[in-house]
Kinemage of the C-alpha trace (Angstrom):
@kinemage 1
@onewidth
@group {chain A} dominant
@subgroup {mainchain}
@vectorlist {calphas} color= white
{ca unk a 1} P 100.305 94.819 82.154
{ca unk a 2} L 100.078 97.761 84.915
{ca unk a 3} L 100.592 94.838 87.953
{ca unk a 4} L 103.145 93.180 85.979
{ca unk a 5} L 105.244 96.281 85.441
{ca unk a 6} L 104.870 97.551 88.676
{ca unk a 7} L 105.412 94.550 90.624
{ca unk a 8} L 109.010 94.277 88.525
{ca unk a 9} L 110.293 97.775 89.125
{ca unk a 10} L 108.848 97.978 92.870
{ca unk a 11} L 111.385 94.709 93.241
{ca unk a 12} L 114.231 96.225 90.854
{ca unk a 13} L 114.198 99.050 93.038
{ca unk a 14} L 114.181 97.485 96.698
{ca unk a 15} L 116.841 95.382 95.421
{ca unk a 16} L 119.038 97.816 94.012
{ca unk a 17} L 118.574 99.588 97.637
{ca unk a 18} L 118.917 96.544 99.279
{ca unk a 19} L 122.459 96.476 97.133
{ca unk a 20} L 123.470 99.421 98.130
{ca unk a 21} L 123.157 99.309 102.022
{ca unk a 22} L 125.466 96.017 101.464
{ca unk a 23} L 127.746 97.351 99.352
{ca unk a 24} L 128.268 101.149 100.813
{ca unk a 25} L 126.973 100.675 104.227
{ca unk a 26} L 124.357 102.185 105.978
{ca unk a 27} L 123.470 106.221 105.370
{ca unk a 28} L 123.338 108.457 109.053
{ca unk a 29} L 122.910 111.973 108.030
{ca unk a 30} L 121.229 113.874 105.115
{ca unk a 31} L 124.041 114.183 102.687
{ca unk a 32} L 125.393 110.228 102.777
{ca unk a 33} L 121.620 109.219 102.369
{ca unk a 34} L 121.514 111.625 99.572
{ca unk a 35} L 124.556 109.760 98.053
{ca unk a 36} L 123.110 106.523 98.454
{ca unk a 37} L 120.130 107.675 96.505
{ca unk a 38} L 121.684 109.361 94.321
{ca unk a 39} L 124.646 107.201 93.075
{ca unk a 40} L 123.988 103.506 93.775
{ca unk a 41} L 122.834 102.526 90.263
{ca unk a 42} L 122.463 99.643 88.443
{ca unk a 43} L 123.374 99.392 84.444
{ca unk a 44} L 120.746 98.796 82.320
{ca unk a 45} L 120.054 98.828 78.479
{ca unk a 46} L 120.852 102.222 77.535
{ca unk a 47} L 122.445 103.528 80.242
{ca unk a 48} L 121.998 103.458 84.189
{ca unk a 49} L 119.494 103.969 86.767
{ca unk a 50} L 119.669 104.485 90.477
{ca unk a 51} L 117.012 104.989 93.315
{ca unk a 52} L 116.252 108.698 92.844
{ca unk a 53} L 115.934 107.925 88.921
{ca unk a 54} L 113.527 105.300 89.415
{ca unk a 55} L 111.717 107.200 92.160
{ca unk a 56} L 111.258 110.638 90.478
{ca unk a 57} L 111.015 109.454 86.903
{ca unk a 58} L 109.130 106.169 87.184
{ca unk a 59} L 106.857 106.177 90.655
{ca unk a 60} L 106.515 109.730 91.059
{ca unk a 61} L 106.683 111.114 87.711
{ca unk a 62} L 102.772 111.521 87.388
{ca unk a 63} L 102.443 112.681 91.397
{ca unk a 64} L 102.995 116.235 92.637
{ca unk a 65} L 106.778 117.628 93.428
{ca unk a 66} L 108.367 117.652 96.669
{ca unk a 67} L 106.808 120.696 98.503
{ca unk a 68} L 110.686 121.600 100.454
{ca unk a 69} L 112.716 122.752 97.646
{ca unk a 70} L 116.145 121.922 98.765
{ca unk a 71} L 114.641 118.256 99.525
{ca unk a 72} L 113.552 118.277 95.774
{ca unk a 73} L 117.351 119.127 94.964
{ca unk a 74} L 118.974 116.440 97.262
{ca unk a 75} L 117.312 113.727 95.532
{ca unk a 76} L 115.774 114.755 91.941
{ca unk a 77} L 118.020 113.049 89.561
{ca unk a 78} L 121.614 113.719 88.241
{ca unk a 79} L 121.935 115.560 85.369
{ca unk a 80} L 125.577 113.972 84.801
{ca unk a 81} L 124.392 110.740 84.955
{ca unk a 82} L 120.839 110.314 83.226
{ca unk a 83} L 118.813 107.282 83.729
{ca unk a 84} L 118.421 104.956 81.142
{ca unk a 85} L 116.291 106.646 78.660
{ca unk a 86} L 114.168 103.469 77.897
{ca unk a 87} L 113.898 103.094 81.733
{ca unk a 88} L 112.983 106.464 82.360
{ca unk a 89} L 110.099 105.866 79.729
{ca unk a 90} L 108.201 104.052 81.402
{ca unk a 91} L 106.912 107.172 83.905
{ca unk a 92} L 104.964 108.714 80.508
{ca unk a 93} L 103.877 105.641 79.570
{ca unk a 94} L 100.111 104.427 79.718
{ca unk a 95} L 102.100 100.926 81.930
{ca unk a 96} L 101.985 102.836 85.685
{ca unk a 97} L 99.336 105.168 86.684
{ca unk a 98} L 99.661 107.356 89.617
{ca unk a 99} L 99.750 105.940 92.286
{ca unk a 100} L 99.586 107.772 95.830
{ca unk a 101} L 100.270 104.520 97.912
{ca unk a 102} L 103.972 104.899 96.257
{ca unk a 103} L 104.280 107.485 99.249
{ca unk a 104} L 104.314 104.614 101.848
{ca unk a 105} L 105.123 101.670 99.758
{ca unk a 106} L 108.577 102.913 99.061
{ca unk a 107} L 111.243 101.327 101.108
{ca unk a 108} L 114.356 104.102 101.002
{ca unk a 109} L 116.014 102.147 103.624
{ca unk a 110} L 115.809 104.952 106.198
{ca unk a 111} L 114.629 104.267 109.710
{ca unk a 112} L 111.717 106.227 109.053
{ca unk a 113} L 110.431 103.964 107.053
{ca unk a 114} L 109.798 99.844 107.921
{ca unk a 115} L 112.554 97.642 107.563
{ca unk a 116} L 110.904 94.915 105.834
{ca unk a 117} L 110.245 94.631 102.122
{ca unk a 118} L 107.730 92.283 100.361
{ca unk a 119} L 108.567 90.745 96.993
{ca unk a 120} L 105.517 91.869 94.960
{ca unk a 121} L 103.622 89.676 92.375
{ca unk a 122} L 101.264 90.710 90.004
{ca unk a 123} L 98.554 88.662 90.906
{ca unk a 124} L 98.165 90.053 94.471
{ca unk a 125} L 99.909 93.519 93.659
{ca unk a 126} L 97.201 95.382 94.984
{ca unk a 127} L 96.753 93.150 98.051
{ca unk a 128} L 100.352 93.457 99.282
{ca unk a 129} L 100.404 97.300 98.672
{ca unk a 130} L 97.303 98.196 100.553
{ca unk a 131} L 99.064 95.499 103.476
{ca unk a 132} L 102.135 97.261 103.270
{ca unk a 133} L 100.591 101.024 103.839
{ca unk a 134} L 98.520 99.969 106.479
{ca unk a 135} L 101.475 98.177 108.143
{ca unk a 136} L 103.432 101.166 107.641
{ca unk a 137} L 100.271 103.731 109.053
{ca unk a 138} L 100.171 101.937 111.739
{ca unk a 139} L 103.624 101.884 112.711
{ca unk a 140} L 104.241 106.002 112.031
{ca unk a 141} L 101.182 107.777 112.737
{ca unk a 142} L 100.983 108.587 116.054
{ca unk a 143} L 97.642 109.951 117.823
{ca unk a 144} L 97.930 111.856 121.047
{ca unk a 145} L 93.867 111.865 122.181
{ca unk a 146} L 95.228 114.194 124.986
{ca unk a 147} L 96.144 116.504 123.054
{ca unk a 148} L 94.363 116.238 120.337
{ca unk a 149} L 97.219 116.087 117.955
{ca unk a 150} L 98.042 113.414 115.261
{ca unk a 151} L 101.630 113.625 113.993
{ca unk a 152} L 101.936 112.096 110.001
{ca unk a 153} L 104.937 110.592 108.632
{ca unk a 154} L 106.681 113.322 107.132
{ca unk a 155} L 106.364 112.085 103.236
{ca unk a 156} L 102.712 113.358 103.905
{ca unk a 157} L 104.049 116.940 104.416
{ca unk a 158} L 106.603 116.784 101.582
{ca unk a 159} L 103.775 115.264 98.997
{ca unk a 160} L 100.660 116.970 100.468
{ca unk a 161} L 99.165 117.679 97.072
{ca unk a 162} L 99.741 113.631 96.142
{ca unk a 163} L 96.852 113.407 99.156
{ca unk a 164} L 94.109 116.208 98.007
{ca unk a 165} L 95.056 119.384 95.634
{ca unk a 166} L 94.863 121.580 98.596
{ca unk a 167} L 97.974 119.890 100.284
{ca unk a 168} L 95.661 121.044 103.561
{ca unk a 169} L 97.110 119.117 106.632
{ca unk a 170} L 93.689 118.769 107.419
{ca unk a 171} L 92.721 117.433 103.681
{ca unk a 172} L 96.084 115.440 103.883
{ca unk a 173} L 94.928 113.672 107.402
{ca unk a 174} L 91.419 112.883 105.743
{ca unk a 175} L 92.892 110.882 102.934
{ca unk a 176} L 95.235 109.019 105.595
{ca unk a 177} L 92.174 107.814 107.554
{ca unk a 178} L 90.278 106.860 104.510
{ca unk a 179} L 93.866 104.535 104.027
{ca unk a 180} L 93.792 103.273 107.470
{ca unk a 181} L 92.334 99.923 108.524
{ca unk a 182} L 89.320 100.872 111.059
{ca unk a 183} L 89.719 97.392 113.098
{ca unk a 184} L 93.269 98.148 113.881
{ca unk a 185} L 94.574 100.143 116.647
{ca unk a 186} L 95.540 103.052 114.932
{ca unk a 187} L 91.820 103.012 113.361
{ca unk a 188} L 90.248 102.524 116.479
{ca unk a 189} L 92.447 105.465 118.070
{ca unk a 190} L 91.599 108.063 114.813
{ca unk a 191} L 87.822 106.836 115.354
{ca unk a 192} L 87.808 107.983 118.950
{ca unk a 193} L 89.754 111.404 118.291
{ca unk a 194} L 87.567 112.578 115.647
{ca unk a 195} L 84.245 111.285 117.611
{ca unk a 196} L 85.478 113.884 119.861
{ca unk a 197} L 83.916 116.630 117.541
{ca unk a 198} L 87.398 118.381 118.222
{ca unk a 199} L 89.142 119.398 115.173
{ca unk a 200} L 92.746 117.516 115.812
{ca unk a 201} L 95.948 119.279 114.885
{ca unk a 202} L 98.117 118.115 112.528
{ca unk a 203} L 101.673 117.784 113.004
{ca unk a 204} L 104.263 116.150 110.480
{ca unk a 205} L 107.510 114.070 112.447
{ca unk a 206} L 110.967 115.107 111.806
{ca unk a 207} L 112.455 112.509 109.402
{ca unk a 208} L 115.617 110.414 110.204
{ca unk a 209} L 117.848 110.627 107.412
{ca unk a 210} L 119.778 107.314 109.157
{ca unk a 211} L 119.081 103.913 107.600
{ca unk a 212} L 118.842 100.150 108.690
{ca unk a 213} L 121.479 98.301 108.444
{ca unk a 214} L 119.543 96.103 106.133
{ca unk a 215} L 116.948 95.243 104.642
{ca unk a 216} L 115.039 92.032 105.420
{ca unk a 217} L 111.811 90.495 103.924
{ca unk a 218} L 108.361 91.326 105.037
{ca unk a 219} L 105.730 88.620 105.911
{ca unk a 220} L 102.567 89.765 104.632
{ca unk a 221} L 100.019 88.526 106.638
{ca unk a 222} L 97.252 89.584 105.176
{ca unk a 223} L 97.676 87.918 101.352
């Protein structure tokens, strides 16, 4: 039941993104990609639902609160226009758990985030999410063995406490390794730095509020 509903509103909600960047064009500062999220929305049984509904009050509902308060106001939902209350539901319900991969998983359609997105089946729901967060680890996190400084995507700083209660950048960049494939470059790179016996620094990147163009569909390679 969990893999079944999550599988259908992870692909609800791509599409309905995926919709939006057709329909209203692409987002390039804060305020239109706040729009976007805010007031694309599909209709549904009892009313209507758009990505910062289905974000905030289905995937996030049982994860921590945006850390930045005015980012928490851009993109909590509208109070004018309430999300379909059978929709919105299913965030208390026993049918998703939390689920901290949601942090990487979710494609918003910004350039800070991959511009692929899988469909997602039940059967291999947990394959294709662990694929996806690695694929997108691997892409953002950047090590700088030089320096000794590892810069995080910047969802990591905004939901530190969805990593480890402390929301610790160094708790949060523990978690991330544990979530990183240790063949892969990145892995081999994170190895190396902490072999070092160095403590690295933790730095968060700015995120681009711009968005693709598109959206296209992601070849998982490893399902």
């Amino acid at each position: 039941r969990r893999r079944t509903a999550m599988a259908t509103l992870l692909n609800v909600y791509h599409a309905l993104v995926a919709h939006a960047l057709l329909t209203f064009g692409p987002a390039y500062n804060v305020r239109q990609f706040a729009a976007l999220q805010r007031n694309a929305s599909y209709a549904f049984a009892d009313g209507t639902f758009s990505p910062s509904d289905m974000e905030h009050l289905v995937f996030r509902r049982k994860l921590s609160r945006a850390r930045v308060g005015w980012i928490a106001k851009a993109f909590l939902p509208s109070q004018s226009q309430p999300a379909a209350p059978s929709l919105a539901a299913l965030g208390d319900g026993d049918a998703l758990q939390a689920d901290v991969r949601v942090n990487f998983i979710l494609c918003t359609g910004s350039i800070s985030g991959l511009r692929g997105v899988p469909v997602y089946r039940p059967e291999t729901l947990d394959r294709q999410m662990d694929s996806y967060m690695r694929t997108y680890l691997d892409a953002f996190v950047q090590v700088d063995r030089a320096k000794g400084v590892v810069t995080l995507p910047k969802v990591c700083e905004w939901y530190a406490c969805d990593f480890h209660p402390s929301g610790n950048p160094s708790d949060v960049l523990d978690a991330v390794v544990a979530m990183v494939r240790p063949d892969s470059r990145l892995g081999k790179e994170l190895a190396r730095l902490l072999a070092s016996n160095k403590k690295p620094t933790v730095k968060f990147a700015a995120f681009d509020w711009a968005c693709h163009v598109r959206l296209e569909p992601w070849k998982d390679v490893e399902c």
